[in-house]
N, C-alpha and C positions, 0 to 999 in steps of 0.2 A: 606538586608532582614529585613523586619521586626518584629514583635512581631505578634506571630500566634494563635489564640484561639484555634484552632483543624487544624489537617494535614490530607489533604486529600491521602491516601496514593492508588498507583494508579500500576496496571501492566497490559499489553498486553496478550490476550489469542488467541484462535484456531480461534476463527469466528470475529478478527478483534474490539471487544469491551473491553473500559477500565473496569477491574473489580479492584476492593478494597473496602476499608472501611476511614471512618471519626476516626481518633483518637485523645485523648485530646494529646495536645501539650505537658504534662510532660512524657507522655508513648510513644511518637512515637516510641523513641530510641530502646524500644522491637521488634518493625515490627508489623505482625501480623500472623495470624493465616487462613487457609484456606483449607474447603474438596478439595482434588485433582480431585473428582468428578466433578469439573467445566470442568476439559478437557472432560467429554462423553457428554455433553450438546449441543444442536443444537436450535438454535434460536426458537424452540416452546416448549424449557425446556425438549423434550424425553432427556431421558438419552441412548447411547451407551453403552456397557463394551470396549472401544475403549483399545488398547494393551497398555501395559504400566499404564493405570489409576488408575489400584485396583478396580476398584467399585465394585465387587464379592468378595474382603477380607475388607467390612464394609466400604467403602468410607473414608479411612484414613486422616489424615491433612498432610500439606506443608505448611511449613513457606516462609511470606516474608520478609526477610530481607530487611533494608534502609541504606542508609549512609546518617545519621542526616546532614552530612553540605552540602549534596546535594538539604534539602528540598529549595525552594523556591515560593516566592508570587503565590498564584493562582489568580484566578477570580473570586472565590467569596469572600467578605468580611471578611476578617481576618481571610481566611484559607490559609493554606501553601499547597504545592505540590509537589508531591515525584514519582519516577518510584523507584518497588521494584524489587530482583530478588528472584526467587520461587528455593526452596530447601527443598530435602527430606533428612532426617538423614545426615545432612552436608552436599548432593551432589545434583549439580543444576537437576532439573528438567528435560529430557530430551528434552519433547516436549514445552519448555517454549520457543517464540518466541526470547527475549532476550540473551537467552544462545545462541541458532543458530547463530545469529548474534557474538556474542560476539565469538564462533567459527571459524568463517568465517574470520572476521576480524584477529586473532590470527593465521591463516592459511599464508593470506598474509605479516602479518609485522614475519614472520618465514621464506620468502622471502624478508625483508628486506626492503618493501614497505608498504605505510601507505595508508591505503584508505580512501578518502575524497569523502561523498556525499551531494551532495544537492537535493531536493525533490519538485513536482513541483503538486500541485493539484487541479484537474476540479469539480466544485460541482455545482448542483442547489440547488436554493433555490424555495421551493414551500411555498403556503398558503393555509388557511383550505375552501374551497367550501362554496354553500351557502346550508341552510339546507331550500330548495323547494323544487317545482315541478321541476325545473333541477339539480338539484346537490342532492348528498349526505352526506353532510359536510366533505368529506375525502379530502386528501392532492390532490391540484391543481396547474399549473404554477403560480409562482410568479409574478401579474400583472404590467409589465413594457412594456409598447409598443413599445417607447420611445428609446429602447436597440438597442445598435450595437456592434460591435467590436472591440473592443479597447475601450470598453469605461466606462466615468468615472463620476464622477457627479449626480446629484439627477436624470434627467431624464433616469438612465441608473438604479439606487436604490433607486426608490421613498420614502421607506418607511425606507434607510440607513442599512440594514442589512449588508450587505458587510461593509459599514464604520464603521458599531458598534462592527463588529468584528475585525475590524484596528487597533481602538482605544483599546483596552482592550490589542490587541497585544502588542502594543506600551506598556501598562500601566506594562504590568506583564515582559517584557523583551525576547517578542518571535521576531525575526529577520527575518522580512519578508517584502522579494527584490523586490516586487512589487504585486499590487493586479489589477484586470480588469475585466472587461465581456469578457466574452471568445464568443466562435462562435453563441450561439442563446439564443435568450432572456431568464433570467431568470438563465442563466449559468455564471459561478464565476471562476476566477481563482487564486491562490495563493500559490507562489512562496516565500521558506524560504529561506534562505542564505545557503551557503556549510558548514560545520562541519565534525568534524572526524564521522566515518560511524555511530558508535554506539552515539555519542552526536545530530547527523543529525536525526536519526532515533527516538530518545528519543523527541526530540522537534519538530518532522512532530505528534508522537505521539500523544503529549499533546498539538498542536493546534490544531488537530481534534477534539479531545474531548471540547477543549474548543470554536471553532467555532458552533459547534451543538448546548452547552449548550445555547452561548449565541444569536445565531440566535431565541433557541426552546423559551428559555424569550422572547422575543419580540412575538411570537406566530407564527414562520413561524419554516418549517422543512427546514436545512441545506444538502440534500441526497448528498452521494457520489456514488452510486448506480450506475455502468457504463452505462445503460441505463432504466433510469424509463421512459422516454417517447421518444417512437420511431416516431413521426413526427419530432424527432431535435436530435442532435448529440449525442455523447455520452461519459461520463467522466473516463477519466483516471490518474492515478499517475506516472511520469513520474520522471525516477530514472537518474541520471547525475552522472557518477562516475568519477575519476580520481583519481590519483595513484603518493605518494610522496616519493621521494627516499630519501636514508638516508641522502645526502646531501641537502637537501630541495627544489630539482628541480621536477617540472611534468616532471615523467617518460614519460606522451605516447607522449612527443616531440620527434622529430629527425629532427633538422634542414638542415641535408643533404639526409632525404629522399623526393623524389619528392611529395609527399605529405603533407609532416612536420609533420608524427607520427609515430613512435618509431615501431621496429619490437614485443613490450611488448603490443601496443595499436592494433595492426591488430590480436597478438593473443586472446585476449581482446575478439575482437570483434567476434571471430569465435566461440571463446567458448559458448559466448551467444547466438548466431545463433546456433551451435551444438546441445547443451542441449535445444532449444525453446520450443518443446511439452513439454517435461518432467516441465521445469520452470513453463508452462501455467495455472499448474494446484493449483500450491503456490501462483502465483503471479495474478493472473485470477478465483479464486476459485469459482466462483458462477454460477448459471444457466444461470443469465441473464448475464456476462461476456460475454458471448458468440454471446450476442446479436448487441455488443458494437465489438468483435472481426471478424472484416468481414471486405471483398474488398471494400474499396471505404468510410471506416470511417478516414484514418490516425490514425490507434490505434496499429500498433506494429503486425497488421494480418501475413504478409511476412518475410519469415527467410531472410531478406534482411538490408544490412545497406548503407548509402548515406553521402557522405558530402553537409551539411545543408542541407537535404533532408526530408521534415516533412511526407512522405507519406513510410520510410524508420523505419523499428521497431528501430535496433540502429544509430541514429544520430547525425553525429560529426559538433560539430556549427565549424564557418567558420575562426576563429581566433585562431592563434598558439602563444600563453605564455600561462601563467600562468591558463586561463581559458580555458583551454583545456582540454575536457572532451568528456564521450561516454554518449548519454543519449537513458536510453531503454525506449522506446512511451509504451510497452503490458501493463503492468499492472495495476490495478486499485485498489483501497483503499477500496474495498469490503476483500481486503486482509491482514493479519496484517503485518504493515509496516516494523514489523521487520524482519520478514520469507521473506518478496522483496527481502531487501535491502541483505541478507544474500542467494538469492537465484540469483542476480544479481553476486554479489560478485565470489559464489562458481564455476558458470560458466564461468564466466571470468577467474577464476586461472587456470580451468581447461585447459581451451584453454593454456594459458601457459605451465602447465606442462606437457599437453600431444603436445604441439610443433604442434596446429593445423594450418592448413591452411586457409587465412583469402580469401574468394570469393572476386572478382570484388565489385566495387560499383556499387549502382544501377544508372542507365543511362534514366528508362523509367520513366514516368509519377506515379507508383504504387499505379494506384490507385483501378481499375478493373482488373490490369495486370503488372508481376514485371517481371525483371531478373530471376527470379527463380520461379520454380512451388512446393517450398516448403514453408508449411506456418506451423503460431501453431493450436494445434487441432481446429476442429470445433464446439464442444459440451465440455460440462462438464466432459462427460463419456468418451467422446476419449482421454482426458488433463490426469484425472486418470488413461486412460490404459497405457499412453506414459509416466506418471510420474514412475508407478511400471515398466515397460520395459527399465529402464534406470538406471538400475547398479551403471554404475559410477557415475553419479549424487545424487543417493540416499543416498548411502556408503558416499561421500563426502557430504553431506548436514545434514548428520545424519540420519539412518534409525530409530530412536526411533520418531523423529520427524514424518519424512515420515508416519511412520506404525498411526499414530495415528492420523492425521489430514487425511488421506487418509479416514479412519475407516469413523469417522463424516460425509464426503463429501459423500461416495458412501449412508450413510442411509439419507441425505440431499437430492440426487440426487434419491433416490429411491419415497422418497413424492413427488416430483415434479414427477416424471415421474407415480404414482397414479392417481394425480391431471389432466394431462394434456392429458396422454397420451405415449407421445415419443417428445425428447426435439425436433424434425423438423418440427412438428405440428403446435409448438408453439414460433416458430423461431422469426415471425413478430409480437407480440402480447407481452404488461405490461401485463401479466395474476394478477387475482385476486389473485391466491397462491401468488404472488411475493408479490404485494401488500404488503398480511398479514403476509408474514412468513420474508421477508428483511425489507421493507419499513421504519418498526419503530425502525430499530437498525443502519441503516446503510446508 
């Protein structure tokens, strides 16, 4: 690490963006200081009295605490980089994304297993219109004609955004397994390496943040947005778990079952088919989620899982050692990464503990039509009715969290539905609200 002029000190909040502050490098050691009032906030700054916030007893502070030998290099010039965690009168935060996780996590190694994620994310890149008689100078596709799949090279990034965000990878020590175009022009993908859940989730964190910054430099927006444009596909975060036992073997083997996964990996998988609605609404939080969650995207629609089946919400790649993993397709990084990976997690254990039963794999094509005729909600507001109808899920994921990201979402979901109408309205449509109210954050 090197010598740091100011640390840029950095945490996860409710609507998926990094908050903190710049501090001179001799004071990081303090942390900082912050109104708890960030959690009523919704991307057009209303404030909520969401439960748990205080904003009705003067909008109190919550500190961030650091662990100074955790800062490391950022990306800009001689700042350093830190994830903090958020605490009131010495006790973390309930609804702080971090703690969830850092729960979850602490759940499973209390069963004696260690949970390893890797993180896998779809993004466009747009650029700014022309300001005439056809455009409006707002955010447009990224002009690459040139693009296919799988692909790599200037004709696929004329202008190197994707490589400009490699190279700074590279530069600050973010570990990423591979970068591509993904299925339609103008579409990114990038895949970090596997990590313990909470070190995996810390650094999917802070390359989002720092892909945006460095894409927004160059003058193009980086969206992770699961569907800004509905003539072409649409982006999701794609969570890959697997499970280390105290001997340091992946649990979800069983080389003597006809499949080659563990009876820990089929309960695994049930739990997160179980809990799907209720998860949808953590790991899917936005209106236009829903846009992106439908038949015939390959986005995780279907309570259904497949071995190496991409049109299957959890799928198991086709290789048994060490990289043997469940990867859940639903979610998208409209969500914050740590309430996923912790809302992945929680479901999974659950299946374990409540000893559930893992369905068939799927066998059909699922793409307009699966094994099953259960899916995740269809809307925003159906995700939130299945998220509070779901007891065990909530009580296990934390209901301080639950109560208070819920709070946000339903007065988020109530503007759009001002704006629009009724979210089936406006099912086929980038509406203008979306636009203005995601667009520039996410």
């Amino acid at each position: 690490m090197t010598d740091h002029r100011r640390i840029r000190v950095l945490w996860p909040d409710h609507l998926a963006l990094a908050r903190g502050k710049y501090l001179p490098a001799h004071l990081a050691h303090r942390g900082t200081r912050h109104s708890m009032s960030v959690f009523t906030l919704l991307y057009d700054r209303d404030m909520i009295p969401a439960p748990g916030t205080r904003m009705l007893e003067g909008f109190p502070d919550m500190e961030c605490t650091i662990d100074t030998s955790a800062i490391r290099d950022g990306w800009e010039e001689g700042v350093g980089v830190v994830i903090g965690d958020l605490v009131e009168d010495g006790r973390p935060v309930p609804f702080s994304p971090r703690h969830a996780l850092r729960e979850a996590v602490a759940a499973w190694e209390a069963l004696g297993y260690t949970p390893k994620i890797g993180i896998e994310f779809e993004a466009f890149v747009l650029q700014r219109g022309a300001l005439d008689g056809e455009g409006d100078g707002g955010w447009e596709p990224y002009d690459c004609p040139g693009s296919y799949v799988y692909g790599t090279g200037p004709i696929n990034d004329p202008m190197g955004i994707a490589e400009s965000i490699h190279d700074v990878a590279d530069a600050v020590g973010f570990r990423l397994e591979s970068v591509n175009t993904e299925f339609d022009p103008a579409q990114f993908e990038f895949t970090l390496e596997y990590d313990d859940a909470l070190a995996a989730a810390d650094e999917a964190f802070l390359f989002k943040t720092m892909a945006r910054d460095v894409a927004y430099e160059m003058g193009h927006l980086l969206t992770f947005l699961p569907r800004p444009l509905l003539d072409r596909g649409g982006n999701g975060m794609h969570v890959n778990l697997s499970l280390v036992d105290a001997d340091g073997n992946n649990a979800l083997l069983d080389p003597a079952a006809a499949d080659g996964l563990s009876d820990l990996a089929h309960q695994c998988i049930a739990g997160q088919l179980h809990h799907l609605p209720a998860m949808g609404a953590l790991c899917a939080p936005t209106v236009n989620s829903y846009k992106r969650l439908r038949p015939g995207q390959m986005s995780g629609y279907w309570a259904n899982w497949g071995h190496d089946h991409r049109c299957a919400t959890v799928r198991v790649n086709p290789e048994r050692d060490g990289s043997t993993r469940l990867e859940n397709r639903m979610p998208d990084a409209t969500a914050p990464i740590h309430t996923v990976v912790a809302a992945v997690l929680t479901a999974a254990r659950l299946g374990v503990e409540h000893g559930l039963d893992c369905p068939e794999p799927e066998t059909g094509d699922a793409l307009e039509d699966a094994c099953t005729d259960q899916f995740v909600a269809d809307s925003l507001g159906d995700a939130l009715a299945a998220l509070a109808a779901d007891d065990v899920f909530v009580d296990a994921i934390g209901r301080g969290l639950v109560d208070q990201f819920s709070a946000i979402k339903e007065a988020e979901l109530g503007k759009y539905l001002e704006a629009v109408g009724d979210e089936a309205s406006a099912r086929d449509e980038f509406t203008d609200w979306e636009k203005a109210f995601y667009l520039p954050y996410l």
